[in-house]
Biopython code that builds the backbone (N, CA, C, O; Angstrom):
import numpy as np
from Bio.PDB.StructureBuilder import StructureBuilder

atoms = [
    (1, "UNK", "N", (-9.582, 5.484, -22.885)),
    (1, "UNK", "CA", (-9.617, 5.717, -21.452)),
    (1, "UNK", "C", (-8.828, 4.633, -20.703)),
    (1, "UNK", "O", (-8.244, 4.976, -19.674)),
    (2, "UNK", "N", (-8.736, 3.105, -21.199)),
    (2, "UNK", "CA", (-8.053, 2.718, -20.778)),
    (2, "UNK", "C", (-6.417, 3.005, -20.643)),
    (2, "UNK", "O", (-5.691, 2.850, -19.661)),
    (3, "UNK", "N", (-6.188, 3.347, -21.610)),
    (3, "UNK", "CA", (-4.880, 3.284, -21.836)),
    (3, "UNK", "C", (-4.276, 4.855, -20.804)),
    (3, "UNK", "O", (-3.078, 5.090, -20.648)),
    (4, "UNK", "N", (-5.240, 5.615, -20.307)),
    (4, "UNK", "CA", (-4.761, 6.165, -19.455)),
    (4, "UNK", "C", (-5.316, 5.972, -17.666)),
    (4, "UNK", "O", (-4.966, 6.743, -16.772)),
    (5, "UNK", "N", (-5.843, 5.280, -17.554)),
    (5, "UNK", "CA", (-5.942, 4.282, -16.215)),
    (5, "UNK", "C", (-4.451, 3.351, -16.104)),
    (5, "UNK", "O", (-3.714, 3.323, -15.119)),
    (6, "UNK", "N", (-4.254, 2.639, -17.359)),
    (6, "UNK", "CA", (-3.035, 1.931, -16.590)),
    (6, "UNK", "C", (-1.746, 2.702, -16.962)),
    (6, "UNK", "O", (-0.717, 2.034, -16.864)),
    (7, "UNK", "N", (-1.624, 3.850, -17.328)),
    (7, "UNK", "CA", (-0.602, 4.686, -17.184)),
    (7, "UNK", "C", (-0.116, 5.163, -15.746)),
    (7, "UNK", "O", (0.950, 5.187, -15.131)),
    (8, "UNK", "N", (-1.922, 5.664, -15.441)),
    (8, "UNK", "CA", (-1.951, 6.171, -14.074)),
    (8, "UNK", "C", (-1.386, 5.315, -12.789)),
    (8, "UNK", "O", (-0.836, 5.606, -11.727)),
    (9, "UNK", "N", (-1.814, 4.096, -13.447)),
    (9, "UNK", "CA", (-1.546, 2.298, -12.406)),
    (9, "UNK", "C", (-0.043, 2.688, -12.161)),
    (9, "UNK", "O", (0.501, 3.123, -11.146)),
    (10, "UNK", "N", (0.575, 2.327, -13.699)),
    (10, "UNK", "CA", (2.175, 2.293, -13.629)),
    (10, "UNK", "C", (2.863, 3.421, -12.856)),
    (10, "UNK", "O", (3.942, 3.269, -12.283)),
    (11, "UNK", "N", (2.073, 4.716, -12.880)),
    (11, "UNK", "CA", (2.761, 5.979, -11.952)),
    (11, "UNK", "C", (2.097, 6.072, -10.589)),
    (11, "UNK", "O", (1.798, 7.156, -10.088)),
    (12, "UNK", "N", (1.874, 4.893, -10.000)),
    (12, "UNK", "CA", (1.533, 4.923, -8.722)),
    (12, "UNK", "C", (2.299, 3.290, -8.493)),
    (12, "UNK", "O", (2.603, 2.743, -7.433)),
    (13, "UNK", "N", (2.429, 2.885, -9.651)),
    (13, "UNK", "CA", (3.577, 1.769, -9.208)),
    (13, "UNK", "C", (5.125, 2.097, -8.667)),
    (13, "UNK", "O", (5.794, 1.574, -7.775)),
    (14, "UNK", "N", (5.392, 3.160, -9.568)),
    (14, "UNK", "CA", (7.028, 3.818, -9.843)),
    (14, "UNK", "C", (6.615, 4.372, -8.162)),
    (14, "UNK", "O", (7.128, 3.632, -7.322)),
    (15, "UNK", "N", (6.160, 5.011, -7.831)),
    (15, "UNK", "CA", (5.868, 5.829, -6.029)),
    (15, "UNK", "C", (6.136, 4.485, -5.114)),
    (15, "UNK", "O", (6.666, 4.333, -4.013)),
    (16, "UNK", "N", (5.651, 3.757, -5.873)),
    (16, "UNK", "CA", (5.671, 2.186, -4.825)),
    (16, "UNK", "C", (7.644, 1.632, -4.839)),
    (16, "UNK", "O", (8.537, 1.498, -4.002)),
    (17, "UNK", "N", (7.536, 1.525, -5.831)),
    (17, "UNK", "CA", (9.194, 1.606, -5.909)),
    (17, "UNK", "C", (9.878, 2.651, -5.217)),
    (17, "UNK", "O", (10.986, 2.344, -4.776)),
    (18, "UNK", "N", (9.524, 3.672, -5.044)),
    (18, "UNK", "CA", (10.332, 4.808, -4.246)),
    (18, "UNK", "C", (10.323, 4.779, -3.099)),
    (18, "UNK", "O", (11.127, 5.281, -2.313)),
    (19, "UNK", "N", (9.006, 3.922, -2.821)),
    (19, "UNK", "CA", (8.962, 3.890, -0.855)),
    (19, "UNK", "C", (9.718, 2.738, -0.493)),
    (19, "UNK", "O", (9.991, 2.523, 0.688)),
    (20, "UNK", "N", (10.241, 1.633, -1.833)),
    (20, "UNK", "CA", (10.885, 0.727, -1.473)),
    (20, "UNK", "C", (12.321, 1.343, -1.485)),
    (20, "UNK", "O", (13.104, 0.695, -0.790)),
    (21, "UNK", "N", (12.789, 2.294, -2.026)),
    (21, "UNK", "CA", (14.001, 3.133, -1.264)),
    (21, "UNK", "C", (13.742, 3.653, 0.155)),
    (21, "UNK", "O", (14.471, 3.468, 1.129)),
    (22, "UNK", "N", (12.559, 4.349, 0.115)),
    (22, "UNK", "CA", (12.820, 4.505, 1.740)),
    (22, "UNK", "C", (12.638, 3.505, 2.473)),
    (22, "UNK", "O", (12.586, 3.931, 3.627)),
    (23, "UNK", "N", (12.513, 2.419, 2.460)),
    (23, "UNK", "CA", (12.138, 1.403, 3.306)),
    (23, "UNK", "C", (13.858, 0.738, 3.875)),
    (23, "UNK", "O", (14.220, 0.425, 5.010)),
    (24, "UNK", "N", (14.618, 0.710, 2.563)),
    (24, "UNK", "CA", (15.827, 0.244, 2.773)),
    (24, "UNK", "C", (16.572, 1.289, 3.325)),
    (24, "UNK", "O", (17.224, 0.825, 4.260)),
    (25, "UNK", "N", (16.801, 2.613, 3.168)),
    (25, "UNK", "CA", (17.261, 3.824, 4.067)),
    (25, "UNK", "C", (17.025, 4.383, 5.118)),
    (25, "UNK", "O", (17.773, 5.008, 5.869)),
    (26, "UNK", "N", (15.382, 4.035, 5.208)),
    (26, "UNK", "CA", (14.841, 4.517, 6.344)),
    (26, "UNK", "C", (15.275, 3.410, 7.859)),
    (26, "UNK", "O", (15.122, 2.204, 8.053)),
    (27, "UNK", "N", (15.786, 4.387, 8.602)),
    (27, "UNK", "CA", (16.891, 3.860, 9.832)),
    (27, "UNK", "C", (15.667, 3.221, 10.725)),
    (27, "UNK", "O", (15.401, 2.093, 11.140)),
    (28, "UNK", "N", (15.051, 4.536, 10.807)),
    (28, "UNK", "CA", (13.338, 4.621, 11.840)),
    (28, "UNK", "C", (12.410, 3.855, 11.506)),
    (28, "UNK", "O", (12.170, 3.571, 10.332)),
    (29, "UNK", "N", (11.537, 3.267, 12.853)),
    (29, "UNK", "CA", (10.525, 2.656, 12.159)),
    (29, "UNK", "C", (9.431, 3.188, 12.110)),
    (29, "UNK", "O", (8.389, 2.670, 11.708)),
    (30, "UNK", "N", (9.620, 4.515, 12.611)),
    (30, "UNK", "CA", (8.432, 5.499, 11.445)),
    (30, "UNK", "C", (8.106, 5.671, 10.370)),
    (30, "UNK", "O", (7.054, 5.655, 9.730)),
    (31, "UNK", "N", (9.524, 5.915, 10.137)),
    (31, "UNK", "CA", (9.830, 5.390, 8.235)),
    (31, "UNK", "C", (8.861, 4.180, 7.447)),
    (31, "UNK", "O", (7.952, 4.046, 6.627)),
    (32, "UNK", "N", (9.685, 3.501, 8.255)),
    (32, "UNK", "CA", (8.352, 1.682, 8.058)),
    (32, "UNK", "C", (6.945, 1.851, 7.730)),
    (32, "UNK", "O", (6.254, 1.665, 6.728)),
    (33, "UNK", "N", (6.759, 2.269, 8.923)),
    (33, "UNK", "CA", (5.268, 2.375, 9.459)),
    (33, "UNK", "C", (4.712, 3.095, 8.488)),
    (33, "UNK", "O", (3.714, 2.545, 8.024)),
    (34, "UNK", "N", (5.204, 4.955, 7.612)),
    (34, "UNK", "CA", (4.454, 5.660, 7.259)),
    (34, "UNK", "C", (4.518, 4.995, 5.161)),
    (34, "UNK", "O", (3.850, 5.386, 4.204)),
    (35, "UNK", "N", (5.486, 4.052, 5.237)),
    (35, "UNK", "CA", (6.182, 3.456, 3.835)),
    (35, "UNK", "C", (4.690, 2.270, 3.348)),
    (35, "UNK", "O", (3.987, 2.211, 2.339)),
    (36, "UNK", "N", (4.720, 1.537, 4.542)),
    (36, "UNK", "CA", (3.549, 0.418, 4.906)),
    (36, "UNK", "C", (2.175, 1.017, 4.262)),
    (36, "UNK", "O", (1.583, 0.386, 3.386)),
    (37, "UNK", "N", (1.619, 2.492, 4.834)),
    (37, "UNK", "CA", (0.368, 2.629, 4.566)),
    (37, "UNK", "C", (0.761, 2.802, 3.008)),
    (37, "UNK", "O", (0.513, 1.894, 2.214)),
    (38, "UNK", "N", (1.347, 3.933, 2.625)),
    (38, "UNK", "CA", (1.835, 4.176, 1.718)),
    (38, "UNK", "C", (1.500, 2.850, 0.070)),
    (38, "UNK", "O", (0.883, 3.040, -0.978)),
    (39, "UNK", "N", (2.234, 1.648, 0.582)),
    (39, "UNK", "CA", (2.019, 0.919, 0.095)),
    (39, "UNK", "C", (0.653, 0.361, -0.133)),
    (39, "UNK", "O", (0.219, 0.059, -1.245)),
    (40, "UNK", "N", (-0.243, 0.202, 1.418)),
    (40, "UNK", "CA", (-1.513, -0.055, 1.140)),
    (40, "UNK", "C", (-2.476, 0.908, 0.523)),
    (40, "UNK", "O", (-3.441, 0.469, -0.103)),
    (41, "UNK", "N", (-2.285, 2.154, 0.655)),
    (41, "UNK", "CA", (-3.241, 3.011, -0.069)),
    (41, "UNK", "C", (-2.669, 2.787, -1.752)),
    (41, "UNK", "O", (-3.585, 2.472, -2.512)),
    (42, "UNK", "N", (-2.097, 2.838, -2.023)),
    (42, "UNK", "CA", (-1.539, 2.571, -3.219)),
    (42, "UNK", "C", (-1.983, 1.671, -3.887)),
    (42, "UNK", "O", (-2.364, 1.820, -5.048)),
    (43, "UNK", "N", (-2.001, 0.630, -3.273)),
    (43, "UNK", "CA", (-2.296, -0.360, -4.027)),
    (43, "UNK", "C", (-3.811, -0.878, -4.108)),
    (43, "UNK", "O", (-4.247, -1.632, -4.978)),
    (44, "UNK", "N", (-4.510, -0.347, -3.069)),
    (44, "UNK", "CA", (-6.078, 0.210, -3.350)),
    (44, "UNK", "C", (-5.920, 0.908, -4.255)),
    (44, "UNK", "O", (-6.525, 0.179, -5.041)),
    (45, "UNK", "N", (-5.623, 1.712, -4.847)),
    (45, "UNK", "CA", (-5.781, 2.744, -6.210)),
    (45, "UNK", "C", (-5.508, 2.102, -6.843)),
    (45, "UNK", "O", (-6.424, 1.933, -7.648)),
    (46, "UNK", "N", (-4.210, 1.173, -7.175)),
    (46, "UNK", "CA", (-4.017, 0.736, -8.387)),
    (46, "UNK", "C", (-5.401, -0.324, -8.614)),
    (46, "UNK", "O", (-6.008, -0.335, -9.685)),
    (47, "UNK", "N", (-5.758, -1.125, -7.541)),
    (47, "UNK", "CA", (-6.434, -2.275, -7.796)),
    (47, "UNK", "C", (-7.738, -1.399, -8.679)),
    (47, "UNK", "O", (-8.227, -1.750, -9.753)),
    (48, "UNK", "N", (-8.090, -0.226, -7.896)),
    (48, "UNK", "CA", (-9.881, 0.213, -8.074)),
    (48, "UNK", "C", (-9.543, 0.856, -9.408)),
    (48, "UNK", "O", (-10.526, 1.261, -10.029)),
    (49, "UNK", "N", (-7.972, 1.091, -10.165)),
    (49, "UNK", "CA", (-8.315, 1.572, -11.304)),
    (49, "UNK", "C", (-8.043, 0.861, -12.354)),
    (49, "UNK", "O", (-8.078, 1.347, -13.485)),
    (50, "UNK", "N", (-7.728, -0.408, -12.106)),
    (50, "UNK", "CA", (-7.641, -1.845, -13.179)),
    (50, "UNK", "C", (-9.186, -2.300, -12.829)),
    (50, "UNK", "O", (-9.634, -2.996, -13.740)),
    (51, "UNK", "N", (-9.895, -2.143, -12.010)),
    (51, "UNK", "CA", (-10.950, -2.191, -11.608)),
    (51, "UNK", "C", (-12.520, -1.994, -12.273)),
    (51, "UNK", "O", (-13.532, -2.688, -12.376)),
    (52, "UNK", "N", (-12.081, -0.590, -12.664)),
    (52, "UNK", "CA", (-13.182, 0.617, -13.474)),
    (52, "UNK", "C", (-13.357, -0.751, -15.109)),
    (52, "UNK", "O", (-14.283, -0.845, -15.915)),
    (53, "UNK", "N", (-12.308, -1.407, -15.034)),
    (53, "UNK", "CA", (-12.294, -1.917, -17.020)),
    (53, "UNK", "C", (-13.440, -3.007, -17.093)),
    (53, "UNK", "O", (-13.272, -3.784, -16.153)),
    (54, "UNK", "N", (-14.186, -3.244, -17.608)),
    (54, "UNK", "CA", (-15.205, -3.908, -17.949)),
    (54, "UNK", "C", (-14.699, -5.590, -17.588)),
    (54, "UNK", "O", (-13.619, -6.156, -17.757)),
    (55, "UNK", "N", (-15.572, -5.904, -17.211)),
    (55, "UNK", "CA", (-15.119, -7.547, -16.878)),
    (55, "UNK", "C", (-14.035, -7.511, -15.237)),
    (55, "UNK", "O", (-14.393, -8.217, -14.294)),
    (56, "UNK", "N", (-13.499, -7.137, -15.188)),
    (56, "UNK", "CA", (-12.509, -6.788, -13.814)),
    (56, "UNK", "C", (-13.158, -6.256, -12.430)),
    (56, "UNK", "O", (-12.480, -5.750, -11.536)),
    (57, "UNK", "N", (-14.753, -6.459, -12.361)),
    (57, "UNK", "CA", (-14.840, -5.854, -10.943)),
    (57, "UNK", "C", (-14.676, -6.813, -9.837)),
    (57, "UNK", "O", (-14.973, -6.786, -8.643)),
    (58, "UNK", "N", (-14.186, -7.553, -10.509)),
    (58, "UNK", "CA", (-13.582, -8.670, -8.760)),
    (58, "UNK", "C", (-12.389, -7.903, -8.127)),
    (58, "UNK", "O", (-12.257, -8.051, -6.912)),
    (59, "UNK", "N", (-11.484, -7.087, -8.789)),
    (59, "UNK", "CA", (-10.452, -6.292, -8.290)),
    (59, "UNK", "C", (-11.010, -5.215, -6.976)),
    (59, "UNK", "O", (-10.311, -4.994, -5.987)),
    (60, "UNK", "N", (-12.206, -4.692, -7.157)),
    (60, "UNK", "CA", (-12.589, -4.082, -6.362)),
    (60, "UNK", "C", (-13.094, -4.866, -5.052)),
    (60, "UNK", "O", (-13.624, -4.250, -4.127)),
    (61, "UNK", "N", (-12.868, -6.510, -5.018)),
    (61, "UNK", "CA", (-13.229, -6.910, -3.775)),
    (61, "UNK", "C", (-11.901, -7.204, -3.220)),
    (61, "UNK", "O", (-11.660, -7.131, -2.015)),
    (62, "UNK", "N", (-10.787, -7.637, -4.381)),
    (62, "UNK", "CA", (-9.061, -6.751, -3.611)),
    (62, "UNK", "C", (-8.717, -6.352, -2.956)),
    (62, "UNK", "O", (-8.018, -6.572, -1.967)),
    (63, "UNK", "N", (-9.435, -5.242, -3.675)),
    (63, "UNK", "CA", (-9.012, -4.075, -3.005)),
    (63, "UNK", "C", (-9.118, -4.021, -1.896)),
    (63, "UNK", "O", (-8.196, -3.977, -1.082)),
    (64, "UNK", "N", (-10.902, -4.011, -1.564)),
    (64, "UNK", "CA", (-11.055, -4.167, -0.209)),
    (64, "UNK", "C", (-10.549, -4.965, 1.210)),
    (64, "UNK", "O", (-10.785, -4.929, 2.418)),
    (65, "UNK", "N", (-9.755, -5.658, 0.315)),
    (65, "UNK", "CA", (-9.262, -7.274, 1.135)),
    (65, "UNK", "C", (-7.345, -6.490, 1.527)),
    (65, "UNK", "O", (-6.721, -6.848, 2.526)),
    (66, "UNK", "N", (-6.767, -5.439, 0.487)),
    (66, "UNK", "CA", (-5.484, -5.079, 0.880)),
    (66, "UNK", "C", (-6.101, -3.690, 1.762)),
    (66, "UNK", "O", (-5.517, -3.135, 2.693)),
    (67, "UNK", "N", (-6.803, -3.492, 1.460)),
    (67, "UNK", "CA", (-7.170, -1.892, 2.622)),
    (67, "UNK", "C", (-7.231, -2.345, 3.504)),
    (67, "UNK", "O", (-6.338, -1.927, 4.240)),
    (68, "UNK", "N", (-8.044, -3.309, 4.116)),
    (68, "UNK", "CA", (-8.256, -4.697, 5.431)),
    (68, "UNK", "C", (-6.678, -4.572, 5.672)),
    (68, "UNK", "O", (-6.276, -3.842, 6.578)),
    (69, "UNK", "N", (-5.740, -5.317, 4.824)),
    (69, "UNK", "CA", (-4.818, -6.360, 5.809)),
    (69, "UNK", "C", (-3.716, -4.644, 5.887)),
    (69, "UNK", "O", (-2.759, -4.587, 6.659)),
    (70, "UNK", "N", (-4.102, -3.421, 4.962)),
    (70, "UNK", "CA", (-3.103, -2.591, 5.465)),
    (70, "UNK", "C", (-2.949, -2.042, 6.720)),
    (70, "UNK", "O", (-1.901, -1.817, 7.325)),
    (71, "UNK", "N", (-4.466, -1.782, 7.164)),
    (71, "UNK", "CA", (-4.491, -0.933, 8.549)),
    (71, "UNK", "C", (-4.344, -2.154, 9.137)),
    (71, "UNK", "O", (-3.381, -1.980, 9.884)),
    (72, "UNK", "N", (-4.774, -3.498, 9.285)),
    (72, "UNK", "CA", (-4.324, -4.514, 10.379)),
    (72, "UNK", "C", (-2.319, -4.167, 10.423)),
    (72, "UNK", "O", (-1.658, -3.732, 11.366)),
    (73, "UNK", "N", (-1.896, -4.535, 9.150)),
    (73, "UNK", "CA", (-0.220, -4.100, 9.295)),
    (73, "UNK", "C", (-0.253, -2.854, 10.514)),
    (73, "UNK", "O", (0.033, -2.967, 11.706)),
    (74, "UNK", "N", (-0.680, -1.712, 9.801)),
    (74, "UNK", "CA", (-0.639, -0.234, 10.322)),
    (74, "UNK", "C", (-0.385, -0.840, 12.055)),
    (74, "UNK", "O", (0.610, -0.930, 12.775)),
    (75, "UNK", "N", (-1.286, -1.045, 12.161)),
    (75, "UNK", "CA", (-2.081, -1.158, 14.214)),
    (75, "UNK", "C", (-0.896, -2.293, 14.497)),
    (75, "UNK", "O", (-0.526, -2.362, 15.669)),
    (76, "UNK", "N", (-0.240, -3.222, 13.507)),
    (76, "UNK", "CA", (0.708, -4.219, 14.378)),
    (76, "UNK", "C", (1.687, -3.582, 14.457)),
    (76, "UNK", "O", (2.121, -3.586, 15.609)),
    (77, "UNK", "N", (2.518, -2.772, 13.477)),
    (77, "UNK", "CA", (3.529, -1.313, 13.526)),
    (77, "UNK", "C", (3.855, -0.907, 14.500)),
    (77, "UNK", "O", (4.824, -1.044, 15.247)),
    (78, "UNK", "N", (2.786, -0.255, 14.475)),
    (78, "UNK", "CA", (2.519, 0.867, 16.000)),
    (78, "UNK", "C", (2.216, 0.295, 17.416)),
    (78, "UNK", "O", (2.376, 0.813, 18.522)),
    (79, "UNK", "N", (1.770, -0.828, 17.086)),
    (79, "UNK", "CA", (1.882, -1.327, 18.352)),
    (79, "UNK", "C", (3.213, -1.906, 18.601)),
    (79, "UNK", "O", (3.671, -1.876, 19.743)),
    (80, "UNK", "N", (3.619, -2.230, 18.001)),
    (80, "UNK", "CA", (5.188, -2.656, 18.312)),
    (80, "UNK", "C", (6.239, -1.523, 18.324)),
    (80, "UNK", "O", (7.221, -2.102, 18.788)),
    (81, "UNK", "N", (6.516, -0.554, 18.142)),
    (81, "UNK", "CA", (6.615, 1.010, 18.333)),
    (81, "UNK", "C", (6.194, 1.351, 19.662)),
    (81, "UNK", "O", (6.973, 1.710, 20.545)),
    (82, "UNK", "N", (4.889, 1.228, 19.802)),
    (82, "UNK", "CA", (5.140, 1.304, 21.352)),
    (82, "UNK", "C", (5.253, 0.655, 22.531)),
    (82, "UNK", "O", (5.235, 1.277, 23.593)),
    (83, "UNK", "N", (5.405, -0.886, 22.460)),
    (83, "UNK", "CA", (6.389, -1.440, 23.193)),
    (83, "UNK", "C", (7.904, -1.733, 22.972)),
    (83, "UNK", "O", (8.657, -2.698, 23.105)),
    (84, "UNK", "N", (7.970, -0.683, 22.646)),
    (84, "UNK", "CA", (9.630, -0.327, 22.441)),
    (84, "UNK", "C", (10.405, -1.443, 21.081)),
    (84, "UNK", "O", (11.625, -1.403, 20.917)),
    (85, "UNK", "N", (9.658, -2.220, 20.354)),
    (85, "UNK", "CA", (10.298, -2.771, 19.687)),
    (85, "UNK", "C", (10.373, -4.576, 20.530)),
    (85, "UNK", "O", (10.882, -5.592, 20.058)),
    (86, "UNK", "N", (9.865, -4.446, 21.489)),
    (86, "UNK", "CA", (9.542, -6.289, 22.137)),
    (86, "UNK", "C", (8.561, -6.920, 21.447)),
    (86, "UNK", "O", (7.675, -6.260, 20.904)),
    (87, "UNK", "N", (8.593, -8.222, 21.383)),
    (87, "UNK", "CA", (7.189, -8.947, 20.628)),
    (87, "UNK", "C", (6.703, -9.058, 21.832)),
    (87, "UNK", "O", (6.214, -10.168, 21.623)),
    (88, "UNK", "N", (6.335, -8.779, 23.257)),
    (88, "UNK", "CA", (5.506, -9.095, 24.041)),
    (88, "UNK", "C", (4.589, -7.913, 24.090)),
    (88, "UNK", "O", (3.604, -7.926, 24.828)),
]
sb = StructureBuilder()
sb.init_structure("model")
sb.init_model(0)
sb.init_chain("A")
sb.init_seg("    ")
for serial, (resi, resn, name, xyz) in enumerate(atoms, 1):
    if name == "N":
        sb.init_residue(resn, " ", resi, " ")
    sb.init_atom(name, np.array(xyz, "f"), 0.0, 1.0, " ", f" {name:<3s}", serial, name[0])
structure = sb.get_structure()
């Protein structure tokens, strides 16, 4: 069972690599913004399924700690999106 948890890890890694193409193509910072969660949900999965392995449940307090700082990213995004792109 392990050995197909971190298969699963590595094919949600390779998706992570792909949003790092759109990140460099993507013109918009919608693009950004929707690449960002992308990344944070992701990497909650990967953490909670290196997680499940015996001895490793500190990963699941990780996790919880990149789900935290993703939606904080998310809300600084969008808030900067809608002041047109100003840091004020």
């Amino acid at each position: 069972m392990h050995e197909v948890r971190v298969s699963i890890a590595l094919f949600l890694l390779l998706t992570v690599l792909a949003g790092l193409v759109r990140v460099a193509r993507g013109p918009v910072l919608a693009d950004r913004i929707l690449v960002t969660q992308l990344f944070g949900t992701t990497g909650v999965a990967i953490l909670l399924l290196l997680a499940a392995d015996p001895g490793r449940g500190s990963l699941r307090d990780v996790a919880l700690v990149v789900a935290l700082l993703a939606a904080v990213n998310v809300i600084t995004f969008v808030r900067l999106a809608a002041n047109g792109g100003n840091d004020r």
